[in-house]
C-alpha positions as CSV (number, residue, x, y, z in Angstrom):
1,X,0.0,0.0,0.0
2,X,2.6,2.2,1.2
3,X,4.7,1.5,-2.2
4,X,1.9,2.4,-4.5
5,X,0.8,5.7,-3.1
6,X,4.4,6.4,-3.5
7,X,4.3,5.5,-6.8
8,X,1.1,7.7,-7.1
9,X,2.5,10.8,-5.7
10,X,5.3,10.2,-8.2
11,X,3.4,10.7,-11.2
12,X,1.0,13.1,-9.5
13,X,3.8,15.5,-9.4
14,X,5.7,14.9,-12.5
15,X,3.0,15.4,-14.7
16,X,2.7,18.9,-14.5
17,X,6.5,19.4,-15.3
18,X,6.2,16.8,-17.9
19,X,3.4,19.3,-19.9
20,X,5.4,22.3,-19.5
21,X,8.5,20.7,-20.7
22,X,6.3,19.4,-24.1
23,X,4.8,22.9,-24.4
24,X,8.1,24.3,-24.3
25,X,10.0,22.2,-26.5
26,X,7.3,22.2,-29.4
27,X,7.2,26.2,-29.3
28,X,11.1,26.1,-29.2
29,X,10.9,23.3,-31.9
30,X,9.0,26.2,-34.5
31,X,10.7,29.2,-33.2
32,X,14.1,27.7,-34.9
33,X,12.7,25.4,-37.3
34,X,9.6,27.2,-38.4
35,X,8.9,29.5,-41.1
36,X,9.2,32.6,-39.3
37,X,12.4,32.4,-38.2
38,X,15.4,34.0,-38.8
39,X,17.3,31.4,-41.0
40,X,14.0,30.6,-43.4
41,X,14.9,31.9,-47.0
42,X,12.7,35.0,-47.1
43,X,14.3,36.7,-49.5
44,X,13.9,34.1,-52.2
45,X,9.8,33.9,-51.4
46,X,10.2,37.2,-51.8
47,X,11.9,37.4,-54.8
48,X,9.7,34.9,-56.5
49,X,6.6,36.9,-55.3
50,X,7.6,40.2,-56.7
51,X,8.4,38.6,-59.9
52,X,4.7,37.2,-59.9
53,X,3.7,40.8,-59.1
54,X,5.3,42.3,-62.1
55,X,4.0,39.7,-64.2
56,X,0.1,40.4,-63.1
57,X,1.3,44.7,-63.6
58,X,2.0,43.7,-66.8
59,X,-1.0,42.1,-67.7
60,X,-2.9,44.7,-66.1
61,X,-1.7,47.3,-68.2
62,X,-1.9,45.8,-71.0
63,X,-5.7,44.7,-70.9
64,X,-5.8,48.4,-69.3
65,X,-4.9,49.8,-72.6
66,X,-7.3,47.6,-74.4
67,X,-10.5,48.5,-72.8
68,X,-8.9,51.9,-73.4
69,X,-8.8,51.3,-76.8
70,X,-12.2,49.7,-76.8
71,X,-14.1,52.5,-74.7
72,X,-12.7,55.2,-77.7
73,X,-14.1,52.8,-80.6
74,X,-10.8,52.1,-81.8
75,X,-12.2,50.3,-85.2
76,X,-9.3,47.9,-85.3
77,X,-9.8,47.0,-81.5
78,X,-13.7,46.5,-81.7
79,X,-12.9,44.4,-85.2
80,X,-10.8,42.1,-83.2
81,X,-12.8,41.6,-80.4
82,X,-15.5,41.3,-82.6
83,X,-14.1,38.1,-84.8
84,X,-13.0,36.2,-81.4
85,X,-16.1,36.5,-80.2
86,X,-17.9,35.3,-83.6
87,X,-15.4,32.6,-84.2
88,X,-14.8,31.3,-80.8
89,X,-11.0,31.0,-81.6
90,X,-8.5,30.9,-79.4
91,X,-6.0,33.0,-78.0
92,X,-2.7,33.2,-80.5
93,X,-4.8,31.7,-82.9
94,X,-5.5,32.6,-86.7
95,X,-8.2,32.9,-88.9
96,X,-7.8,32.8,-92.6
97,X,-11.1,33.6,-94.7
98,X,-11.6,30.9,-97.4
99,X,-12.0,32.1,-101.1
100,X,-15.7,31.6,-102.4
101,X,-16.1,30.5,-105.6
């Protein structure tokens, strides 16, 4: 009797330490190996992200300029948009009218 309530008051009181040490370690674990630390490659996310950006800029601007071209009636703008829409072709592709005989 007297050996297991020894054996109780063991546990009993390394428990607590025990979950302290295990919420320790596992926020230690992330602050060095996560990905907000300071040895994660930031820069090259970052990199890669502003290159993304000035991709979607440039094809921003340049569908920009389109409906700018559109909204003034441009006749070679409203022609074009006019035979993809009509043909249902798509993008980079060519139409060639056929001769009629």
């Amino acid at each position: 009797m007297r050996i297991r309530r020894s054996v109780t008051r063991f546990f009993g009181a390394s428990v607590l330490p025990a979950v302290c040490i295990a919420v320790t370690g596992y926020f230690g674990y992330y602050a060095i190996s996560g990905t907000r630390n300071a040895n994660h490659p930031v820069h090259a996310t970052l990199a890669s992200q502003q290159q993304k950006l000035a991709s979607i800029r440039n094809d921003r601007m340049r569908l920009e300029h389109r409906i700018d071209l559109l909204d003034q009636g441009d006749p070679d703008m409203v022609k074009e948009v006019e035979h993809d829409q009509m043909t249902g072709s798509a993008p980079g592709e060519l139409a060639m009218p056929r001769d009629t005989h």
